[in-house]
VEXDREN-2710 file (C-alpha; in Angstrom, 1 decimal):
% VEXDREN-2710
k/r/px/py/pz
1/UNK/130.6/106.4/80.1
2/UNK/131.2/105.0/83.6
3/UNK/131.1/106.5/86.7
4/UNK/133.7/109.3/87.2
5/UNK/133.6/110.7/83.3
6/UNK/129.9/112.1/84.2
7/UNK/128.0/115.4/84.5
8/UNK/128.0/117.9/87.7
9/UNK/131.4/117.5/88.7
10/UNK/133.6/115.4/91.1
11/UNK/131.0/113.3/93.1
12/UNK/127.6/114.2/92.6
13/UNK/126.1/111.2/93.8
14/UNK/126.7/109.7/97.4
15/UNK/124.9/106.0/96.8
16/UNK/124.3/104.6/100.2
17/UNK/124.3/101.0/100.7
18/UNK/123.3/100.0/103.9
19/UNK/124.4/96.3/104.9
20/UNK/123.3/93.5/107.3
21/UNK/124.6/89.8/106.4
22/UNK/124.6/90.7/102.6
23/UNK/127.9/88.6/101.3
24/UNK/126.0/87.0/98.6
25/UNK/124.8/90.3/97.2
26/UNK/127.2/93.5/98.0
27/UNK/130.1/92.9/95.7
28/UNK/127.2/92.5/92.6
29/UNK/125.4/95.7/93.8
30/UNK/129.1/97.5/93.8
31/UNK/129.6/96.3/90.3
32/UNK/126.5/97.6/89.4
33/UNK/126.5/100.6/90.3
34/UNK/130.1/101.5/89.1
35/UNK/128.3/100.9/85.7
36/UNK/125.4/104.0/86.5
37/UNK/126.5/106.0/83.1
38/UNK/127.1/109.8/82.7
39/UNK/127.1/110.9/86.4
40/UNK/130.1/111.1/88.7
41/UNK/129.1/109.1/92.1
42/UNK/130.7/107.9/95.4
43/UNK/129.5/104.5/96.8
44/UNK/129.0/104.5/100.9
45/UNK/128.9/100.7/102.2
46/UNK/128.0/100.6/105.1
47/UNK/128.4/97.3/107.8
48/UNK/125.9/97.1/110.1
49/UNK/127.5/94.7/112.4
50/UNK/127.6/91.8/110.1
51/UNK/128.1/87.8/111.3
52/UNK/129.1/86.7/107.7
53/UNK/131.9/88.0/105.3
54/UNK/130.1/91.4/104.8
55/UNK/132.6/93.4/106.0
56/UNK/135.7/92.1/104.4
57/UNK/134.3/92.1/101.1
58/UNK/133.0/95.6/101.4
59/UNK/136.7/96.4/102.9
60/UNK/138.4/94.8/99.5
61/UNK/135.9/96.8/97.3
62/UNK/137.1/100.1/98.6
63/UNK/140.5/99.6/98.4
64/UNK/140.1/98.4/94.7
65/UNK/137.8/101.5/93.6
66/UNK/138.7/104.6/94.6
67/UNK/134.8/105.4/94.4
68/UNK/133.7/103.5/97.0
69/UNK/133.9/104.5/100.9
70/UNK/133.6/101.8/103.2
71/UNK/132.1/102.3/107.5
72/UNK/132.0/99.4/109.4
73/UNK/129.9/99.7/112.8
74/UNK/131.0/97.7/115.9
75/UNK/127.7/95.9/116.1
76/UNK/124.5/95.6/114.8
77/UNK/122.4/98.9/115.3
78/UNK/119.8/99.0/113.0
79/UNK/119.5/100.3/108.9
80/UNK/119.1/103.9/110.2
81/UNK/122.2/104.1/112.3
82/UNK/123.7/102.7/109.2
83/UNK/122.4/105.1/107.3
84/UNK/123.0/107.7/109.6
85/UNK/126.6/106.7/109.4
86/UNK/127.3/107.1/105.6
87/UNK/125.4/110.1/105.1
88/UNK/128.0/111.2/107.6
89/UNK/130.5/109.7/105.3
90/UNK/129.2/111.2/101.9
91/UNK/130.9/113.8/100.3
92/UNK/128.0/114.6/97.3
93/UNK/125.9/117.4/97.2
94/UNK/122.9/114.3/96.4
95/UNK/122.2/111.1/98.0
96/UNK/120.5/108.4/96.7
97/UNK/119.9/104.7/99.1
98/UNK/120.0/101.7/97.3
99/UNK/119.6/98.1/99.0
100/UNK/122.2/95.6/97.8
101/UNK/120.0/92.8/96.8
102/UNK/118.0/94.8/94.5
103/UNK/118.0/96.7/90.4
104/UNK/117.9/99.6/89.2
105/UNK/118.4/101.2/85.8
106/UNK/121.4/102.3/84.4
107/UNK/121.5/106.1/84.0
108/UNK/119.2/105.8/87.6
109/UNK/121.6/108.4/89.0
110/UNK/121.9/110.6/86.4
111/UNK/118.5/110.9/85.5
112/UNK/117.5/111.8/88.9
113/UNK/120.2/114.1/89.4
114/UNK/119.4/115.7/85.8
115/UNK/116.0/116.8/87.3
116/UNK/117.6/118.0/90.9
117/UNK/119.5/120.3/88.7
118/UNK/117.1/121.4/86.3
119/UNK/114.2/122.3/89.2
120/UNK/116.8/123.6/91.9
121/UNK/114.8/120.6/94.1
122/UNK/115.8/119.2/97.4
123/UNK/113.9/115.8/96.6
124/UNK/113.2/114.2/93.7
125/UNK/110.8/111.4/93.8
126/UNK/110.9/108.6/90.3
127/UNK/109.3/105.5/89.5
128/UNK/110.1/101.8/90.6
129/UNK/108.3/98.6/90.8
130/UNK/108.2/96.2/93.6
131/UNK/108.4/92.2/92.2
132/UNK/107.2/89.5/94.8
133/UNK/107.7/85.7/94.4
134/UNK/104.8/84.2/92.9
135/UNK/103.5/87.8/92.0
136/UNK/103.7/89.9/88.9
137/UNK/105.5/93.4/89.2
138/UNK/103.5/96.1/90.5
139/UNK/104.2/99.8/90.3
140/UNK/105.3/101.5/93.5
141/UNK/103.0/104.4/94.8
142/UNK/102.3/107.2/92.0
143/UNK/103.3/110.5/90.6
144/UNK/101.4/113.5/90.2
145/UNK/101.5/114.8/86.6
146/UNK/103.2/118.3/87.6
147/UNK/107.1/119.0/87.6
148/UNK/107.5/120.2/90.9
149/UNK/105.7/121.0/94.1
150/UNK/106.5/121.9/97.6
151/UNK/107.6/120.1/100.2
152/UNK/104.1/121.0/102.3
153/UNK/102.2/119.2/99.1
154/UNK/104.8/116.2/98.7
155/UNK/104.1/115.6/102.6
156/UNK/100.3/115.7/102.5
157/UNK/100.7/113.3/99.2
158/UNK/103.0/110.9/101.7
159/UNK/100.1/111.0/104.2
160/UNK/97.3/109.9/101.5
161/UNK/99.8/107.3/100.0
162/UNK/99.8/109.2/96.5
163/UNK/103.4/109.0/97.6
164/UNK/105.5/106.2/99.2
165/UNK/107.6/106.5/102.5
166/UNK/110.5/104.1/100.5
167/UNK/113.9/105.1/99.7
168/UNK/115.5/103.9/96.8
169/UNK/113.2/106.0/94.4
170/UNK/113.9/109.2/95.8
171/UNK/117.6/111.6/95.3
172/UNK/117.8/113.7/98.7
173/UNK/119.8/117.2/98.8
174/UNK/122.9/115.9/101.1
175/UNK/122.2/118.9/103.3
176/UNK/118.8/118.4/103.6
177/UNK/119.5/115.0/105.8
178/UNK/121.9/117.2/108.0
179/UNK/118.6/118.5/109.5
180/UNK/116.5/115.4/110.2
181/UNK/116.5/112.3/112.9
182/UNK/117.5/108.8/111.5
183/UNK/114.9/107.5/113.8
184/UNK/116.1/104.4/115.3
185/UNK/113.6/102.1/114.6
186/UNK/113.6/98.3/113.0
187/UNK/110.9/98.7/110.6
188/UNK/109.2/101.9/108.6
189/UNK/112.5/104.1/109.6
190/UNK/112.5/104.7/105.6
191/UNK/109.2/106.3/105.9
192/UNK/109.9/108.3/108.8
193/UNK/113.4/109.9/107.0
194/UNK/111.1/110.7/103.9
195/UNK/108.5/112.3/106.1
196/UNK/111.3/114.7/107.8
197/UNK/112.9/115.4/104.6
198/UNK/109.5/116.2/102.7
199/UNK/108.5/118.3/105.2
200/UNK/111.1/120.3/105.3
201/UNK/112.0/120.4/101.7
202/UNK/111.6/123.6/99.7
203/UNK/110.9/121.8/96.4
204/UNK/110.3/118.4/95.7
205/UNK/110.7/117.6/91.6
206/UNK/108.9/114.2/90.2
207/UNK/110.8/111.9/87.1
208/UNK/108.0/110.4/85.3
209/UNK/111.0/107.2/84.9
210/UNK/111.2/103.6/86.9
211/UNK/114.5/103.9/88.2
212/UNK/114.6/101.1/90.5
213/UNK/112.9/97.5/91.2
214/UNK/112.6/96.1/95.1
215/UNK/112.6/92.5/94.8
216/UNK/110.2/91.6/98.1
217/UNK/112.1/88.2/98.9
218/UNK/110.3/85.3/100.8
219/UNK/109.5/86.7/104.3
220/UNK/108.2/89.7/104.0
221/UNK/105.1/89.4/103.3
222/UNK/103.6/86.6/105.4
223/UNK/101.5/87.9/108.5
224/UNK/103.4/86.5/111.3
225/UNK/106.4/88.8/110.7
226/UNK/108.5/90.9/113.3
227/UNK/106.7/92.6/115.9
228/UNK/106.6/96.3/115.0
229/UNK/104.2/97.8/117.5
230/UNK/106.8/100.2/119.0
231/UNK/107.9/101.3/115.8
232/UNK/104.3/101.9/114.0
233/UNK/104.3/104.1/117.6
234/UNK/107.3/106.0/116.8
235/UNK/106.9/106.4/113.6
236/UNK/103.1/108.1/114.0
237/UNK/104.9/110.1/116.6
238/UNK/107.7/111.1/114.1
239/UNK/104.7/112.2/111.3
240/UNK/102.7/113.9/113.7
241/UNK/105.5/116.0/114.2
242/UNK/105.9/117.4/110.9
243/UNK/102.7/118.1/110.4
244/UNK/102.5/120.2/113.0
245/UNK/105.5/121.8/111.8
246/UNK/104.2/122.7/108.9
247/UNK/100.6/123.7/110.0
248/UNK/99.6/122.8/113.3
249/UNK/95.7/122.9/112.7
250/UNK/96.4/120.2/110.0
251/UNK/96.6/117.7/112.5
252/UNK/92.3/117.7/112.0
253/UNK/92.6/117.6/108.3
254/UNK/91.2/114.6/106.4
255/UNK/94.4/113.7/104.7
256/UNK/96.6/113.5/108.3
257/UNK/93.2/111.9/109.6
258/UNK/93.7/109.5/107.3
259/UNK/97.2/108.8/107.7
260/UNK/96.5/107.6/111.3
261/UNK/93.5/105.6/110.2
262/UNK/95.7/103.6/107.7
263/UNK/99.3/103.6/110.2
264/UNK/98.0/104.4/113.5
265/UNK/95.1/102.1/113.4
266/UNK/94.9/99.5/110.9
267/UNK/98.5/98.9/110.3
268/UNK/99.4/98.3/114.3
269/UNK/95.8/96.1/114.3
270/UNK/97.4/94.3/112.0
271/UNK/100.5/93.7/113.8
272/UNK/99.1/93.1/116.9
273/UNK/96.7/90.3/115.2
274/UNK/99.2/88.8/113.3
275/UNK/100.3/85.4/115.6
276/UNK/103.4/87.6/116.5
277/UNK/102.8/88.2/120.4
278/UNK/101.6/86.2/123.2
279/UNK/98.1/86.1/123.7
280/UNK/98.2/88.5/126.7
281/UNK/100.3/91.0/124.8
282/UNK/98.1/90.9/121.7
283/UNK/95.0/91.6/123.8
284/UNK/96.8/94.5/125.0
285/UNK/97.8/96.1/122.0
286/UNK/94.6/95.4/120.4
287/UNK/92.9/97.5/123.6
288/UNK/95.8/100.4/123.0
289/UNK/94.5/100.4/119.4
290/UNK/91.0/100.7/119.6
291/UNK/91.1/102.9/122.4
292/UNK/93.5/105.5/119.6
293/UNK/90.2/104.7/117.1
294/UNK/87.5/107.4/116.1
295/UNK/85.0/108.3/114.1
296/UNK/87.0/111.1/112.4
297/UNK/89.5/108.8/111.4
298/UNK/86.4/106.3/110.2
299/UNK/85.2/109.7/108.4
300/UNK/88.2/110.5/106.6
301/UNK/88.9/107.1/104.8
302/UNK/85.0/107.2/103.8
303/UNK/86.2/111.1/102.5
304/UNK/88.9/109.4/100.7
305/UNK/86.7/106.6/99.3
306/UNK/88.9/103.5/100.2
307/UNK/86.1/100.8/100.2
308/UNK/88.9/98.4/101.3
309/UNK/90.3/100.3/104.2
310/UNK/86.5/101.7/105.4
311/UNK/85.5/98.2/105.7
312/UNK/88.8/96.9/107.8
313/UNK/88.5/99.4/110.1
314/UNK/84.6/99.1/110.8
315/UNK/85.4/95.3/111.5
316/UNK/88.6/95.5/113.2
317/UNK/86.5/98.4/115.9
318/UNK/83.8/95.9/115.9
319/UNK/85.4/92.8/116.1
320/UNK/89.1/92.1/116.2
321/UNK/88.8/88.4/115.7
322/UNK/86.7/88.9/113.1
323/UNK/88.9/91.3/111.0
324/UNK/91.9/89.0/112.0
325/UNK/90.5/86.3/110.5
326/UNK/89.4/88.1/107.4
327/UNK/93.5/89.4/106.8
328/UNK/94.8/85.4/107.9
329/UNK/91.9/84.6/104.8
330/UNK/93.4/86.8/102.0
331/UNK/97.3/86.2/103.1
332/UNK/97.6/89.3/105.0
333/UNK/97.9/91.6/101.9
334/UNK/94.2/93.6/102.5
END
């Protein structure tokens, strides 16, 4: 079967598709996911602002399918304004973001819809697999071996990395995004809308099945990438947040401790070593890091046992230039 001869009704899938200069990849991912079998869906393209033929493409697709919904924004605003705008758009009761250039299996939808269903859940998190150039595929996060859990637990899992702040794995109630920011940041905004809608999920149901592959293109891994200080900022902001919201004296538990060791510290020490800002700048940042540094963070990623992490954020305290050269010597993938 194809899409609109599929199970729960007229719609049940709003697949986002957020889009930034992505003419040599949108009309594929449309043709794609018209093929997801069994599962009646509606596909939001969204244009964020785009210089190249983006738009015009995505405007032919929807006036040849009648499942596909097309928004174009004036300019360039960023992917969570985008995806702000077609969650707006979606007419589903579930919501799943895809990003053009990637895969996914074929019954993706359906199978992560099947368990919505079957557990009543607001979330459901599946597998995937991130493939790099030059690098073999690698599984993304992990699952726990239960069906279901709360949204309190799947938070606290997000915090220790058990689960991963990405996307395109995850089928969101459409009603549960009604009630959470699309915080307008460049980089982690994924993790910050999975944050929101874990915490304030009811249940959260987990498909033991790889439903999607993130190719990690040339770019995006090298250590003099974009400048995301303010948004590692917002972001901690954005988590600390929830937690509080869901139990304020957590914000001295181990596993939020170690969230701030592994976002708040080392991941903006990272940034602000990476080659990225002037020199002046960098020394700055690196000050506004260490001062945010303490031993109770140091004390919950030796509570957690991560050898790698304990021994990046003794050097980077100790010695900046020291632990930048140590990341510059293994790529900047520690």
């Amino acid at each position: 079967m194809t899409a609109g001869s599929g199970i729960a009704g007229e719609r049940a899938v709003s697949v986002i598709v957020p889009c930034f200069n992505a003419e040599d990849f949108v009309e594929s991912a449309v043709e794609r996911l018209l093929l997801q079998s069994d599962v009646d869906i509606q596909i939001v393209i969204v244009d964020d602002g785009s210089s190249d033929g983006t738009a015009a493409i995505a405007a032919r697709l929807a006036e040849a399918h009648s499942e596909v919904a097309f928004v174009a924004l004036p300019r360039n605003q960023g992917v969570a304004a985008a995806r702000r705008a077609a969650v707006t758009a979606a007419s589903a009761d579930y919501v799943w973001f895809v990003d053009a250039d990637d895969e996914w299996a074929p019954d993706a939808a359906r199978a992560m819809l099947t368990a919505a269903i079957e557990h009543d859940a607001d979330v459901v998190c599946a597998k995937a697999t991130v493939v790099a150039e030059q690098r073999g595929p690698k599984p993304v996060g992990a699952l726990p071996a239960v069906a279901t859990t709360s949204g309190a637990a799947a938070f606290r899992m997000l915090l220790t990395g058990e689960l991963t702040g990405h996307l395109w794995n995850k089928l969101f109630r459409r009603d549960l995004l009604d009630r959470i920011e699309f915080t307008p940041i460049r980089q982690h905004s994924d993790q910050a809308m999975v944050a929101q809608a874990l915490s304030r999920a009811t249940t959260v149901a987990y498909l033991p099945k790889e439903v999607y592959t993130y190719r990690l293109r040339t770019g995006s891994i090298i250590r003099s990438g974009a400048r995301r200080a303010d948004s590692l900022r917002t972001l901690g902001t954005v988590v600390g947040r929830c937690m509080a919201a869901i139990d304020a004296t957590a914000l001295r538990s181990t596993e939020y401790l170690y969230y701030r060791a592994r976002y708040g510290a080392l991941a903006r020490l990272k940034d602000a070593t990476s080659g990225a800002y002037l020199a002046r700048d960098a020394e700055a940042l690196v000050r506004e890091v260490r001062g945010d540094m303490s031993i109770a963070q140091w004390w919950a990623l030796v509570r957690r046992r991560d050898a790698t992490r304990i021994a990046l954020y003794t050097l980077g305290w100790a010695s900046p230039n020291a632990y930048a050269r140590t990341l510059d010597r293994f790529g900047g993938r520690l």
